[in-house]
N, C-alpha and C positions, 0 to 999 in steps of 0.2 A: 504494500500500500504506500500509496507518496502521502509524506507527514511532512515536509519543509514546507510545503505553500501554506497549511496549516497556522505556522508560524506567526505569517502577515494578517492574521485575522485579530490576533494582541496586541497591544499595546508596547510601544519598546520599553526596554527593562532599564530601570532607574543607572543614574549616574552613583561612583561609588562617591561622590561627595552626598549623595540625599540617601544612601546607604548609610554613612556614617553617622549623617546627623537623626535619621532616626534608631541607631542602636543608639548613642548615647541618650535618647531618649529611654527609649527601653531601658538599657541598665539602670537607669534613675528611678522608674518605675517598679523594677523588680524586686526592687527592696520592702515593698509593701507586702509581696509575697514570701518574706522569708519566715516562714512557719512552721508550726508540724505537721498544722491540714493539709497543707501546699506538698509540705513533704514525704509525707507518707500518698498524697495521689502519686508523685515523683515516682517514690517506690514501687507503688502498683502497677507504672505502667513500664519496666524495666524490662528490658530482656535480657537477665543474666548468659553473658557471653564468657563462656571458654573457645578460644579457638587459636593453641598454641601449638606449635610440632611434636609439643610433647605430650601431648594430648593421649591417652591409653581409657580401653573400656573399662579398668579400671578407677582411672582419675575421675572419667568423664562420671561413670555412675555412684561413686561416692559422693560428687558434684552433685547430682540430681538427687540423691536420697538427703542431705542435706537441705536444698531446697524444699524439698516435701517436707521433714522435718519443722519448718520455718513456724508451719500452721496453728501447734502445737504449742512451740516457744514462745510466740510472739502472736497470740489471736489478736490483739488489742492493733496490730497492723493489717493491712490489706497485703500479701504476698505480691511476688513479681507475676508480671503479665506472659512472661514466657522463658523457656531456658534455649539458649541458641548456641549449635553447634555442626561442626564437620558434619557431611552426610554422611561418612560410615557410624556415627552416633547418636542417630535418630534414633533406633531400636532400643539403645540401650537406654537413652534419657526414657522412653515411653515404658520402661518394665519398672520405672523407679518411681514416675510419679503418677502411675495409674489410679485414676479415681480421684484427682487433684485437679480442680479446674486450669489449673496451668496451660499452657497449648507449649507447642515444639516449634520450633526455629529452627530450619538447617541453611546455612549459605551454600548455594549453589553458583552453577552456571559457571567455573569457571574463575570463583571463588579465588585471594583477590584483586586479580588483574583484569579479567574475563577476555586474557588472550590466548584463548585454543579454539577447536571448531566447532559449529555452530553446533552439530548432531552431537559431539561430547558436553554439550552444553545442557541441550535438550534432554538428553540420556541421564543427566546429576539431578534434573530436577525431577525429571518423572519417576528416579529411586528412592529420590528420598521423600517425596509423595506417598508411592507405594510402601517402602519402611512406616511414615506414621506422620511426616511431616504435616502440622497445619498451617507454615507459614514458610515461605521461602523466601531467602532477600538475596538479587542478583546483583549483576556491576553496570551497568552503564557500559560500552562500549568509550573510556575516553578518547581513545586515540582516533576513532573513528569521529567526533563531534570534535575535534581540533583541527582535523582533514576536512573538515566542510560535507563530511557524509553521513549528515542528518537522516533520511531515508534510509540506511541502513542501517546506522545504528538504533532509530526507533520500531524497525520491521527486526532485530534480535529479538527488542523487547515484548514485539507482539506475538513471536514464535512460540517464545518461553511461558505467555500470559497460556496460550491455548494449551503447555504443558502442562500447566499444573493446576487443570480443572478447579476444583472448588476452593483450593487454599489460598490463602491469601499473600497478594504477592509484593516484594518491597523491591525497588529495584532503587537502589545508591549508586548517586551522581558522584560521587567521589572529588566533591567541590574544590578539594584543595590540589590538585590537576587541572580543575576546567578554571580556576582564579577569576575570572573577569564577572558582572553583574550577568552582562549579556551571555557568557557561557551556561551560569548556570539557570539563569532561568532560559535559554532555549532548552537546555537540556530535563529539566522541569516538564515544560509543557509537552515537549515530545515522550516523555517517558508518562506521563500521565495521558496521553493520545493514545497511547500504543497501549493501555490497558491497567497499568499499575495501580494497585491500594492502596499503596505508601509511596514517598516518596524521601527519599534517608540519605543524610549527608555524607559519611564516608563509610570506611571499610575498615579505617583506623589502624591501616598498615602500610600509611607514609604520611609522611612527617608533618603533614597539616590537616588535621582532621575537622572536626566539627567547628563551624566557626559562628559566632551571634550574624555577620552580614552574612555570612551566604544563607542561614535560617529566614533572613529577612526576607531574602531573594525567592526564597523558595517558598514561602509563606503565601508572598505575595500573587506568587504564580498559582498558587493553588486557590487562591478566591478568587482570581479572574476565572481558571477553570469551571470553579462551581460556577462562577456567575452566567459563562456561557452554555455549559451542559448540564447543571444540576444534581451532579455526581462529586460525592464529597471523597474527598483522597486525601489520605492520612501522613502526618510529619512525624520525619525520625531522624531522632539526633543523634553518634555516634561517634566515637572517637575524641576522646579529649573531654569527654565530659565524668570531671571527677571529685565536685564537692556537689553540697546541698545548693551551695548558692548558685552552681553551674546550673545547674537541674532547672532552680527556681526560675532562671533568667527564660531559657526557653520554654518555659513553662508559663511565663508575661509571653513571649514574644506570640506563642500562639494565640494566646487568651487574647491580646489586644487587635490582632494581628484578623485572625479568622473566627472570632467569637469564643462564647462557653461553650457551645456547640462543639466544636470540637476538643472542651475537657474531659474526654472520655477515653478509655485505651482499646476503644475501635479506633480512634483514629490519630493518640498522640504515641508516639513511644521513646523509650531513651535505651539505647544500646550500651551497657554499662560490664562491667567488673570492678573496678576498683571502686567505683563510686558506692554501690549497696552498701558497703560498711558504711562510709560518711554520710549516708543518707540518713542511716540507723543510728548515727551516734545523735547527729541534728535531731533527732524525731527524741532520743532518750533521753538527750542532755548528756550524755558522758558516754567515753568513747568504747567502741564495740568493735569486736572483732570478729563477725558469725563466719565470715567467708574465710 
């Protein structure tokens, strides 16, 4: 399907000088949100991420039984929204937290660079679908949307949409690659054309991850979407996101940004590890080590 002339139907994307001046806005604002209600939704809508090379069915499902555990320890909080990992550990995270509202996160496609072929792409998600996945988050083709080959990188994303039938699917722009306002909100609007639930800022495995303008950017691209098709697609922040008040900030940014409407974890999420403990210590008052 041709998605670039698509494009011209938006509005061009903000100057990084009116990027700037409304994150300092935001950050000024988000200090109204530094709380525990604020914080434990923060928590809620987490998706505890392991995804190291050292990763073993044993690490990963001590991991998960931990997780499960949480429900027990801590009732007086809302648990994480999902546990996200390699697709050879989809199975194992589902034998650990079964009968636990949790859902499963595997990164696919190619997982994260998304430079191999399109059919090995296609083949990661639809196993780790079949393994148990209910959510998969893919890559963005960057190198292809640096190359001006918008149409193909947004016809990856639609391939991969029709792979993985009913589950919900995030596909990360990998912002701190595409740097410019205008890369990532073209890349926004084409990755939410071509089908995506989510739309999630990095992969958090190079050196600029999550960042408050490019959230602004992508924010913004996603209420112009609704406002054209009526179809609401969910923000996800990830990479670099590692106190309570990181959390809190994009947690203003959506709130001001796209409404309460989307304070829910259909459609906000935060791609985390290190940060669940700091979110828990903020929520306790004194510091916690569950993870």
């Amino acid at each position: 399907m041709e998605y670039a002339n698509r494009l011209k139907e938006y509005a061009p994307a903000p100057t990084i000088e009116q990027v700037a001046e409304e994150v300092a806005a935001l950050k000024e604002a988000a200090k109204e949100n530094y709380n525990a209600e604020v914080y434990k939704f923060c928590y809620s809508s987490i998706d505890l991420t392991t995804l190291s090379c050292n990763d073993s069915e044993e690490s990963v499902a001590a991991f998960a039984r931990k997780c499960a555990e949480f429900y027990s320890k801590y009732p007086h909080i809302p648990n994480v929204a999902s546990i996200c990992v390699y697709p050879p550990f989809v199975e194992t995270v589902g034998l650990e937290i079964d009968a636990t509202p949790m859902r499963i996160t595997s990164v696919a496609g190619g997982f994260p660079s998304s430079q191999t072929f399109l059919e090995v792409k296609m083949l990661e998600v639809a196993m780790a679908i079949e393994n148990g996945a209910d959510e998969v988050d893919i890559v963005l083709n960057v190198g292809k949307m640096l190359t001006g080959k918008y149409d193909e990188a947004a016809n990856e994303v639609e391939v991969l949409r029709a792979e993985s039938s009913d589950a919900i699917l995030k596909t990360i722009l990998e912002t701190g690659a595409l740097k410019t306002p205008e890369h990532i909100r073209m890349a926004s609007l084409l990755a939410m054309e071509a089908g995506s639930d989510f739309i999630k800022t990095s992969t958090g495995k190079i050196d600029v991850a999550a960042t408050p303008e490019a959230a602004v950017v992508m924010c913004h691209a996603i209420k112009d979407y609704y406002e054209k098709t009526g179809r609401k697609v969910g923000f996800k922040a990830a990479g670099g996101v590692r106190t309570a008040e990181d959390a809190a900030l994009y947690y203003t940014i959506v709130e001001r940004i796209l409404g309460k409407e989307w304070i829910t974890t259909d459609l906000f999420r935060i791609g985390a590890s290190s940060a669940a403990n700091n979110i828990l210590s903020s929520i306790e008052g004194k510091e916690i080590k569950y993870y």
